[in-house]
PDB file with one MODEL, atoms N, CA, C and O in Angstrom:
MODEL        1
ATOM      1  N   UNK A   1       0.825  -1.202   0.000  1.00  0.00           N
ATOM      2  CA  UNK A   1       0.000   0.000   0.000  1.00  0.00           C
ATOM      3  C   UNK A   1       0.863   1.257   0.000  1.00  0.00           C
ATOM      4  O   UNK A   1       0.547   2.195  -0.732  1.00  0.00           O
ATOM      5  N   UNK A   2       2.041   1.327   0.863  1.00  0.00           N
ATOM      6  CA  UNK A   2       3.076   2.019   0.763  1.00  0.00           C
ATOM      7  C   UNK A   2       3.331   2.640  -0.882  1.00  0.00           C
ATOM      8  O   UNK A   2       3.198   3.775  -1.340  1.00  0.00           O
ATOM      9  N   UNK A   3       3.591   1.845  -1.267  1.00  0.00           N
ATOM     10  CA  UNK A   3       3.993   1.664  -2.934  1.00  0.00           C
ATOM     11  C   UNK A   3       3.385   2.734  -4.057  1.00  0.00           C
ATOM     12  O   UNK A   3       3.809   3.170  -5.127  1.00  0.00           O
ATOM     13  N   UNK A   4       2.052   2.957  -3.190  1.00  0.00           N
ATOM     14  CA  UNK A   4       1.391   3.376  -4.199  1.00  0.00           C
ATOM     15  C   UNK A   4       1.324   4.833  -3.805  1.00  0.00           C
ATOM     16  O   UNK A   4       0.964   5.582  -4.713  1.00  0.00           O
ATOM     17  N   UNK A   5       1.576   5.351  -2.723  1.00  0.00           N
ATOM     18  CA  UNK A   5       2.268   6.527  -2.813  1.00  0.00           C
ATOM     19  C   UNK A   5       3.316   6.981  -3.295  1.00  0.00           C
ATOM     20  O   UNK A   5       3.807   8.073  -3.008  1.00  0.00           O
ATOM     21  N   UNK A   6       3.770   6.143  -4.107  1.00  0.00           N
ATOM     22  CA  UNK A   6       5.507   7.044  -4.772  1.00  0.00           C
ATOM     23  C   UNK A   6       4.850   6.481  -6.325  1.00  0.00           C
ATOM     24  O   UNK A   6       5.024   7.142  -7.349  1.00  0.00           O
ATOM     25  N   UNK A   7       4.073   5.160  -6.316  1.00  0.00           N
ATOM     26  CA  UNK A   7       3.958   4.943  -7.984  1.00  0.00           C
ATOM     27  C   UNK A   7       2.955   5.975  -8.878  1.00  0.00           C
ATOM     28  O   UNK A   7       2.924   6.116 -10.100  1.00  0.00           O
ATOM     29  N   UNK A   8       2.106   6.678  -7.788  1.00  0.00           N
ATOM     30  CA  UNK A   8       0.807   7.649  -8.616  1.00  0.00           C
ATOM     31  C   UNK A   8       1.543   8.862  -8.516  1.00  0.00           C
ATOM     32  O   UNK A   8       1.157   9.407  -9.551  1.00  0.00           O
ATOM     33  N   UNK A   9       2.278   9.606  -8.029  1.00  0.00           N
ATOM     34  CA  UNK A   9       2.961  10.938  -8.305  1.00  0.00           C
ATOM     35  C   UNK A   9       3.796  10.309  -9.300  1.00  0.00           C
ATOM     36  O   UNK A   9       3.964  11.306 -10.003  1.00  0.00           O
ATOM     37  N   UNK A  10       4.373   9.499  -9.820  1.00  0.00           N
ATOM     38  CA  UNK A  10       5.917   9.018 -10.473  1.00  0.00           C
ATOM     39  C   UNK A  10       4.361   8.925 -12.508  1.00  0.00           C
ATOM     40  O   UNK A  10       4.511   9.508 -13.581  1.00  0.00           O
ATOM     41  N   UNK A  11       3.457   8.179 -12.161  1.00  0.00           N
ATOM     42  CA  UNK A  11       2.914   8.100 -13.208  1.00  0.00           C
ATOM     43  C   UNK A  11       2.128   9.085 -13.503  1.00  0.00           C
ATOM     44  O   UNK A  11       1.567   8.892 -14.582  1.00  0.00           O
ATOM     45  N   UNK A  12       1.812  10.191 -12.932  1.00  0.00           N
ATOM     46  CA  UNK A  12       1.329  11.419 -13.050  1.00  0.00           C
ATOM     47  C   UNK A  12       2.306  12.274 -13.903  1.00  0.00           C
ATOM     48  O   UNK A  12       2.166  12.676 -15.058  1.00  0.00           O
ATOM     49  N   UNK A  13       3.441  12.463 -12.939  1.00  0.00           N
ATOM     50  CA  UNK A  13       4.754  13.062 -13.788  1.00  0.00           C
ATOM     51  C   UNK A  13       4.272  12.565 -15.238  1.00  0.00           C
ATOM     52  O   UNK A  13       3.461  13.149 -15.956  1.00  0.00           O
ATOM     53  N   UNK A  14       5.002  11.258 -15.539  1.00  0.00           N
ATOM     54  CA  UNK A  14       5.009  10.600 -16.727  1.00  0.00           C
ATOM     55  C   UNK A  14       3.863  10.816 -17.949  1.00  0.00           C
ATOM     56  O   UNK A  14       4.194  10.974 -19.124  1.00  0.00           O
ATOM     57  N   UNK A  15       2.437  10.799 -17.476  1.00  0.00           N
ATOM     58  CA  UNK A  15       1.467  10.981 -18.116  1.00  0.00           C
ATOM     59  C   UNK A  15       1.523  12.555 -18.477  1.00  0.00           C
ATOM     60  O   UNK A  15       0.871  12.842 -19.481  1.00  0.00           O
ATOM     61  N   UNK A  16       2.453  14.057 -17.580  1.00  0.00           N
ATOM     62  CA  UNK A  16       2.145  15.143 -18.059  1.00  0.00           C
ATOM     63  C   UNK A  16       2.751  15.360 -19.132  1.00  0.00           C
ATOM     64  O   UNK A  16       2.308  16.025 -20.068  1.00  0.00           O
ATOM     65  N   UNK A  17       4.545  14.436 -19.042  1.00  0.00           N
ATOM     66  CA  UNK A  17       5.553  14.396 -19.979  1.00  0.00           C
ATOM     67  C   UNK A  17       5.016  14.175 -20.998  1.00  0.00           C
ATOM     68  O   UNK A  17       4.869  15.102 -21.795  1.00  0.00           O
ATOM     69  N   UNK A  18       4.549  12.877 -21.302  1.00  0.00           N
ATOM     70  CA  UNK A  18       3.757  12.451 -22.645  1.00  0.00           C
ATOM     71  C   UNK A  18       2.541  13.383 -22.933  1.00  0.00           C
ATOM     72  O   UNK A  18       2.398  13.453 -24.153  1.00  0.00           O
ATOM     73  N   UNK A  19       1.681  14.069 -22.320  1.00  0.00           N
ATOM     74  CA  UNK A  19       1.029  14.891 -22.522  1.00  0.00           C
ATOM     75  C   UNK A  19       1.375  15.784 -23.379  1.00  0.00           C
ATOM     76  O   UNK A  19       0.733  15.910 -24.422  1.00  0.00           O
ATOM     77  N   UNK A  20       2.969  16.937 -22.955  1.00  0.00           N
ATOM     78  CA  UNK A  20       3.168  18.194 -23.045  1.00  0.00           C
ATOM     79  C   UNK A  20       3.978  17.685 -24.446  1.00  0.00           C
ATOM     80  O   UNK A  20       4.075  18.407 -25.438  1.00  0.00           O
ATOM     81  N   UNK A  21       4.553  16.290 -24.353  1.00  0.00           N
ATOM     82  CA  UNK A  21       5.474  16.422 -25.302  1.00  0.00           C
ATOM     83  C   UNK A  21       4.624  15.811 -27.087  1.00  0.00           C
ATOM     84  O   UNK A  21       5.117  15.980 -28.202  1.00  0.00           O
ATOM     85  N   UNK A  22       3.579  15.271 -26.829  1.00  0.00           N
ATOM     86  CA  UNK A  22       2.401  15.228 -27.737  1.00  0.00           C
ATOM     87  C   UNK A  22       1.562  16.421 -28.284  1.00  0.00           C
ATOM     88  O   UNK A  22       1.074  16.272 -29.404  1.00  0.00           O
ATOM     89  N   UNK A  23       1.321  17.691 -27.559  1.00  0.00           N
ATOM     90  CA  UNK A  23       1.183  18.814 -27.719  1.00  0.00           C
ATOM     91  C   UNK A  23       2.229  19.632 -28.210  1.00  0.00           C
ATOM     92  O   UNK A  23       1.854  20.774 -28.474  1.00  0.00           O
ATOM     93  N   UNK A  24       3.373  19.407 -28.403  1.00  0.00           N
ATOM     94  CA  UNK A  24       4.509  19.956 -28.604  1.00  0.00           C
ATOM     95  C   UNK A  24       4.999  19.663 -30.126  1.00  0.00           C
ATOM     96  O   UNK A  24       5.588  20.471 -30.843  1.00  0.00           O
ATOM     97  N   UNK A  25       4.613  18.276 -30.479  1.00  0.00           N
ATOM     98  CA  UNK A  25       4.892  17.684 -31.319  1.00  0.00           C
ATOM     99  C   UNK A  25       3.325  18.132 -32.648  1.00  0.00           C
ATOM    100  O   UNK A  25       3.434  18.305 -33.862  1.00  0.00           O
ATOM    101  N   UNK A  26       2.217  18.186 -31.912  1.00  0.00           N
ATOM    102  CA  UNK A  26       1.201  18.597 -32.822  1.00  0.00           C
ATOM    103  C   UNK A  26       1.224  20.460 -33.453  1.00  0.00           C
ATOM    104  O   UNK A  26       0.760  21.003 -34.456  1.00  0.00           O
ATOM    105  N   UNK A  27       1.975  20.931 -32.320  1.00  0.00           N
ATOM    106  CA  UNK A  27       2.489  22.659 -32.888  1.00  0.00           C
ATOM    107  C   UNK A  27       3.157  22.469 -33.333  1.00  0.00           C
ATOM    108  O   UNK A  27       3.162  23.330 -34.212  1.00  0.00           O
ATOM    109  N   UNK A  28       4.274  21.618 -33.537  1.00  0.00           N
ATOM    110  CA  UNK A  28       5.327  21.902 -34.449  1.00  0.00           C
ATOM    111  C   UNK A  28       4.845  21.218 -36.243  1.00  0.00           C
ATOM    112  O   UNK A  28       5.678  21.224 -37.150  1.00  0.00           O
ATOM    113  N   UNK A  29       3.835  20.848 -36.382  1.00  0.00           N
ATOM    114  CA  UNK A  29       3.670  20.521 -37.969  1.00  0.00           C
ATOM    115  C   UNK A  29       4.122  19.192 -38.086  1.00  0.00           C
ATOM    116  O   UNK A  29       4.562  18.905 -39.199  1.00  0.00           O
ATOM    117  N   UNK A  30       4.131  18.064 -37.000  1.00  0.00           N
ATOM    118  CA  UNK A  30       4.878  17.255 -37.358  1.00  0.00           C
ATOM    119  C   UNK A  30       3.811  16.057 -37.925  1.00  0.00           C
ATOM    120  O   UNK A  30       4.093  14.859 -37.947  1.00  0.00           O
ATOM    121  N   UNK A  31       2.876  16.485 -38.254  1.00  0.00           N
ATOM    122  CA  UNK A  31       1.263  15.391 -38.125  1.00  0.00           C
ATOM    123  C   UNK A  31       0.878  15.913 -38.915  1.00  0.00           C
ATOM    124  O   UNK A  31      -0.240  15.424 -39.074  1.00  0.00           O
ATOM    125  N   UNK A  32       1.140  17.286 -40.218  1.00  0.00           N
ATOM    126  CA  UNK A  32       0.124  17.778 -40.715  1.00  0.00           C
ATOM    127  C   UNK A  32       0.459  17.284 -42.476  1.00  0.00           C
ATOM    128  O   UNK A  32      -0.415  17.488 -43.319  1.00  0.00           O
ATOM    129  N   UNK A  33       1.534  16.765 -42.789  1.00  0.00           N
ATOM    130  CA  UNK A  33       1.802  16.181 -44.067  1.00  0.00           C
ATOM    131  C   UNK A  33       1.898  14.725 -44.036  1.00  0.00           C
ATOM    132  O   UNK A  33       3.073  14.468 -43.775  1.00  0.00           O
ATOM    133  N   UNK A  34       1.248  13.681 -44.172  1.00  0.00           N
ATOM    134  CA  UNK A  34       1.526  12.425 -43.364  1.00  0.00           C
ATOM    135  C   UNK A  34       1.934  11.536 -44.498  1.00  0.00           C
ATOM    136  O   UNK A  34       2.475  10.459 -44.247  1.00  0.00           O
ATOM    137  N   UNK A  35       1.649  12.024 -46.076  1.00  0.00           N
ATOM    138  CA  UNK A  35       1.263  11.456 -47.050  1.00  0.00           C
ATOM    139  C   UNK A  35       2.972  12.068 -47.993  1.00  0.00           C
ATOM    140  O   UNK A  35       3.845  11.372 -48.512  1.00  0.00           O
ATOM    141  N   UNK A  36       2.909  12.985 -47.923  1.00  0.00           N
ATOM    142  CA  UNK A  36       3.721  14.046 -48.904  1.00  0.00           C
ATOM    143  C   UNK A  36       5.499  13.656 -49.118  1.00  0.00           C
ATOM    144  O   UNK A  36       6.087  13.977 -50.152  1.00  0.00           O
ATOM    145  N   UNK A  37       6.216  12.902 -47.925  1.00  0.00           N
ATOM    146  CA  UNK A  37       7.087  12.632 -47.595  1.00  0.00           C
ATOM    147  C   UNK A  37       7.815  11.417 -48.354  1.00  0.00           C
ATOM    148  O   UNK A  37       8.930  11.231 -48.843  1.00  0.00           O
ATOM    149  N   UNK A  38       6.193  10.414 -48.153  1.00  0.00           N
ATOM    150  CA  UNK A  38       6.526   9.178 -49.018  1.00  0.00           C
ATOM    151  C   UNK A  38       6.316   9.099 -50.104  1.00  0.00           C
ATOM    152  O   UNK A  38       7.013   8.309 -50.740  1.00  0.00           O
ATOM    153  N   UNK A  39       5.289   9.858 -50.802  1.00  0.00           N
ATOM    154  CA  UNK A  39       5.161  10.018 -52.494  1.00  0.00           C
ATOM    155  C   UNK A  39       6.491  10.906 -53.023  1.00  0.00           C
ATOM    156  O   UNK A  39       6.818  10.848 -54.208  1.00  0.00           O
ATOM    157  N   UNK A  40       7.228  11.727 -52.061  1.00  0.00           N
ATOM    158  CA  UNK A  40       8.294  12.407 -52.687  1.00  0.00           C
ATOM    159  C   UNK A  40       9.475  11.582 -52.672  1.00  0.00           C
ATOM    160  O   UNK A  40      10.485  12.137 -53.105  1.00  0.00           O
ATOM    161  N   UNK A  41       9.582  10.511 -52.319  1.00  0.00           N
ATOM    162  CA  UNK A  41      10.702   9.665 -52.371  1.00  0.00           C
ATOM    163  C   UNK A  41      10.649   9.014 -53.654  1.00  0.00           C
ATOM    164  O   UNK A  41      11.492   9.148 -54.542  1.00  0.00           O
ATOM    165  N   UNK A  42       9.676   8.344 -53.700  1.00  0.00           N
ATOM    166  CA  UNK A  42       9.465   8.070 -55.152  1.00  0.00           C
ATOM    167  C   UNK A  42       9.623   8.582 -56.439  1.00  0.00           C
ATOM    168  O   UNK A  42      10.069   7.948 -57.395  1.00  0.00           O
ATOM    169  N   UNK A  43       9.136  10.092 -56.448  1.00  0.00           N
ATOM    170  CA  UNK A  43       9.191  10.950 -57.890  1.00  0.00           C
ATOM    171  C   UNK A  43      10.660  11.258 -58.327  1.00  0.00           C
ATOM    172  O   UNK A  43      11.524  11.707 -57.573  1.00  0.00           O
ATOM    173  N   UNK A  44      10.816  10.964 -59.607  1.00  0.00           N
ATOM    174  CA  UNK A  44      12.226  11.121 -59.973  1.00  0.00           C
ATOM    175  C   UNK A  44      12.326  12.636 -60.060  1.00  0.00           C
ATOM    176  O   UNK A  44      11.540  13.290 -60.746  1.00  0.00           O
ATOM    177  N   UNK A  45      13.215  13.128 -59.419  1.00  0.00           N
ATOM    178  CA  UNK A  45      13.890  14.256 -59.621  1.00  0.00           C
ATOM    179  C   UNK A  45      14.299  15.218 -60.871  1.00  0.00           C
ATOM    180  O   UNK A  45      14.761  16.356 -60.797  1.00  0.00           O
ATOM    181  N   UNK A  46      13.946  14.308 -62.265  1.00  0.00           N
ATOM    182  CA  UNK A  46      14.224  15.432 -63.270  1.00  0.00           C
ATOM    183  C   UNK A  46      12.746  15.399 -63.874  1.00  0.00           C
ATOM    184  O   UNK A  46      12.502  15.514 -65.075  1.00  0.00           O
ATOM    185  N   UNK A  47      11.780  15.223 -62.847  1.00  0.00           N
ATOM    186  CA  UNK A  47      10.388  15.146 -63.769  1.00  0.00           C
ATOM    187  C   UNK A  47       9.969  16.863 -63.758  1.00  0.00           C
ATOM    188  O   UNK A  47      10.105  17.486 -62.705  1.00  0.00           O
ATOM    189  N   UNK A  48       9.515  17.477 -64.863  1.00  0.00           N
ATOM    190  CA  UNK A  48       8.599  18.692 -65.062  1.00  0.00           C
ATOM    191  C   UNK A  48       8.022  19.113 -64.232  1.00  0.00           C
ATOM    192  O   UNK A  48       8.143  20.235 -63.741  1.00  0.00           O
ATOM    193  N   UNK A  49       7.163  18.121 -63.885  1.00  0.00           N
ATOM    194  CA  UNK A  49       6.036  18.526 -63.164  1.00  0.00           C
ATOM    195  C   UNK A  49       5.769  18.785 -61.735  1.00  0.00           C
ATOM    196  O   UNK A  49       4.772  19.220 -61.159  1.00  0.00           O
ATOM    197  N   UNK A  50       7.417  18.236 -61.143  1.00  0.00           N
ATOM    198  CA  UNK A  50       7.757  18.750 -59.738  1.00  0.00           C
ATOM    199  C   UNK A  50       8.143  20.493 -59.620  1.00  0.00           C
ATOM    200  O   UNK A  50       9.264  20.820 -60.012  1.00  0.00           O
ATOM    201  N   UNK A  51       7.285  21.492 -59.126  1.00  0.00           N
ATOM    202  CA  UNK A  51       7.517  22.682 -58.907  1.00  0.00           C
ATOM    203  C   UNK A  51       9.152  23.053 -58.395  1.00  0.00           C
ATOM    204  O   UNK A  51       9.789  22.458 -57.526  1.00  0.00           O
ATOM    205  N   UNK A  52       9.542  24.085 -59.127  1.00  0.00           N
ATOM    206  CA  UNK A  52      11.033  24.089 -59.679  1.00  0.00           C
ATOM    207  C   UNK A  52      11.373  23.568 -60.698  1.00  0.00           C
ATOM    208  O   UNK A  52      11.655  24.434 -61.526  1.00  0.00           O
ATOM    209  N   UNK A  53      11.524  22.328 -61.163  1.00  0.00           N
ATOM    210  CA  UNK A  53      12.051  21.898 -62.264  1.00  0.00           C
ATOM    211  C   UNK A  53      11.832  22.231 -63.854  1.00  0.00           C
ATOM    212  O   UNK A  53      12.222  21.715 -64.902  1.00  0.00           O
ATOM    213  N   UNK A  54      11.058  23.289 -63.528  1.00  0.00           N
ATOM    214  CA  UNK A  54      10.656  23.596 -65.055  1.00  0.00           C
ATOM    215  C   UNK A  54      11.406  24.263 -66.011  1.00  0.00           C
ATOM    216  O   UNK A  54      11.096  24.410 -67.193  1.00  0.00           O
ATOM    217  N   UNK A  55      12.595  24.738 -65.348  1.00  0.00           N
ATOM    218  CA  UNK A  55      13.462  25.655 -65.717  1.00  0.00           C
ATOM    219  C   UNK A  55      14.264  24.745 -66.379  1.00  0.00           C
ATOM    220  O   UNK A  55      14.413  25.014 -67.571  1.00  0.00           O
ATOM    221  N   UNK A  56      15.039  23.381 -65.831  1.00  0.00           N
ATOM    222  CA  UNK A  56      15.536  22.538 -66.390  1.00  0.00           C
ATOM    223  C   UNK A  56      15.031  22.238 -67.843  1.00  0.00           C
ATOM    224  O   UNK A  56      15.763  22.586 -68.769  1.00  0.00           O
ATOM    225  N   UNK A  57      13.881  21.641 -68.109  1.00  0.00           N
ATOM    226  CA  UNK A  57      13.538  20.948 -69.422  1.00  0.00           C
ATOM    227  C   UNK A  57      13.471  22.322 -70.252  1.00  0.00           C
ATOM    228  O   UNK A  57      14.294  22.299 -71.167  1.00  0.00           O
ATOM    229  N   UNK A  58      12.774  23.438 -70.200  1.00  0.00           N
ATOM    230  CA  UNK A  58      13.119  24.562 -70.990  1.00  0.00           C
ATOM    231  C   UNK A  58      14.728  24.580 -71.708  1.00  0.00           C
ATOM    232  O   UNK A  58      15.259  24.482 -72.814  1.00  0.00           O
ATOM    233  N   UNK A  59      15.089  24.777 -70.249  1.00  0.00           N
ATOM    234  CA  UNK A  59      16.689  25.265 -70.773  1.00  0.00           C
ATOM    235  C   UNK A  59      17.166  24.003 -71.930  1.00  0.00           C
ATOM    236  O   UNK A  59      17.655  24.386 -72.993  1.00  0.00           O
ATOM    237  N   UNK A  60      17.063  23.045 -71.770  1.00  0.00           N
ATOM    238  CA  UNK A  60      17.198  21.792 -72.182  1.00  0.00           C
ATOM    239  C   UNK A  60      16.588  22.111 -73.972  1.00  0.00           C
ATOM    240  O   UNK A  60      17.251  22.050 -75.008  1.00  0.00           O
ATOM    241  N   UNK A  61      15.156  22.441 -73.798  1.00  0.00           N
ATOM    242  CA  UNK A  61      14.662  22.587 -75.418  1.00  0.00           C
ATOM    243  C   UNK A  61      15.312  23.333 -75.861  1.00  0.00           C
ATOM    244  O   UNK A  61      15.725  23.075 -76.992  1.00  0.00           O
ATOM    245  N   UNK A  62      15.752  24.664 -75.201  1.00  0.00           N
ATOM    246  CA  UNK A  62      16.386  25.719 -76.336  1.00  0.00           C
ATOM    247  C   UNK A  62      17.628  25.757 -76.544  1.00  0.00           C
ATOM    248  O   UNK A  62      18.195  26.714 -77.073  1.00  0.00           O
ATOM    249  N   UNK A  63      18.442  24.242 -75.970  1.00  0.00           N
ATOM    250  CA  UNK A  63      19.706  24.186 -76.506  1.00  0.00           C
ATOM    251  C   UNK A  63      19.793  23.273 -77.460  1.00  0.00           C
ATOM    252  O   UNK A  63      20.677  23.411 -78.306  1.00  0.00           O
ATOM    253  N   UNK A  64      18.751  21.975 -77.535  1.00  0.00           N
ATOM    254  CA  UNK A  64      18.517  21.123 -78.954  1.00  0.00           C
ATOM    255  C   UNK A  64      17.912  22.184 -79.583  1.00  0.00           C
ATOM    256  O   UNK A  64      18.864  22.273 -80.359  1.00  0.00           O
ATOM    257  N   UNK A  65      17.124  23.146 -79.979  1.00  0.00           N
ATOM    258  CA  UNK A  65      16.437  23.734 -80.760  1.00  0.00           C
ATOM    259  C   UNK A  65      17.977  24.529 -81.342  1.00  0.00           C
ATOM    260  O   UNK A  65      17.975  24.933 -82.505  1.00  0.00           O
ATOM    261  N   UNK A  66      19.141  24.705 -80.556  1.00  0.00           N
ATOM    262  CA  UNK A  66      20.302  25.929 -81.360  1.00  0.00           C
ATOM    263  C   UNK A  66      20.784  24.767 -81.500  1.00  0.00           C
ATOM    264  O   UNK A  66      21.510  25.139 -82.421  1.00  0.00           O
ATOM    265  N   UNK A  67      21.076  23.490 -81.392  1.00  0.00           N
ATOM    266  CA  UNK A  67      22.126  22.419 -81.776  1.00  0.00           C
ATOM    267  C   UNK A  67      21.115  22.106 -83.184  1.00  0.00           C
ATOM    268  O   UNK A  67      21.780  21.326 -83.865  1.00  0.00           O
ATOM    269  N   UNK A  68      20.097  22.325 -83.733  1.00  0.00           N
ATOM    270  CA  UNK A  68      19.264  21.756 -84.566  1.00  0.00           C
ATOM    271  C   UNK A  68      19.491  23.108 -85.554  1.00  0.00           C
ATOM    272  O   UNK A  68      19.963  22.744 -86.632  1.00  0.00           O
ATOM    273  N   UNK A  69      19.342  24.165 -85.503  1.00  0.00           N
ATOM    274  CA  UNK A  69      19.949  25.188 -86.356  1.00  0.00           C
ATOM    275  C   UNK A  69      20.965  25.598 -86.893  1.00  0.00           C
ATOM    276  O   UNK A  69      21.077  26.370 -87.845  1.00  0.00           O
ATOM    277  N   UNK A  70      21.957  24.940 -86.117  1.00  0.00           N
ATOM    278  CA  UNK A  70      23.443  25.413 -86.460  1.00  0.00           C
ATOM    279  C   UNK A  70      23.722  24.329 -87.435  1.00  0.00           C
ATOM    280  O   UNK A  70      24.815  24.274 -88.001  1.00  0.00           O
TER     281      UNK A  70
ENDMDL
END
């Protein structure tokens, strides 16, 4: 019976830890892309249609388009 005065303050602690540090973890954005991480592993890196890369395949046409004129 003793026991259970040191085990309910000790699991109280514990339950605020996991509390504060679950709240901590939901402000920081870490729950809000759950999907986005693993489809980006997959997409190859010189595709178009990934935002940024568009500059690549351009640059790319208008140097076959001057290798095709000259």
């Amino acid at each position: 019976m003793d026991a259970l005065y040191l085990l309910i303050p000790i699991a109280l602690g514990v339950m605020i830890v996991v509390v504060v540090a679950f709240i901590y973890t939901v402000k920081s954005g870490q729950y809000d892309d759950l999907e986005g991480p693993a489809h980006r592993i997959l997409m190859d890196d010189d595709d178009p249609r990934i935002p940024g890369n568009q500059a690549a395949p351009a640059a790319k046409v208008a140097d076959e388009a001057k290798d095709k004129s000259a």
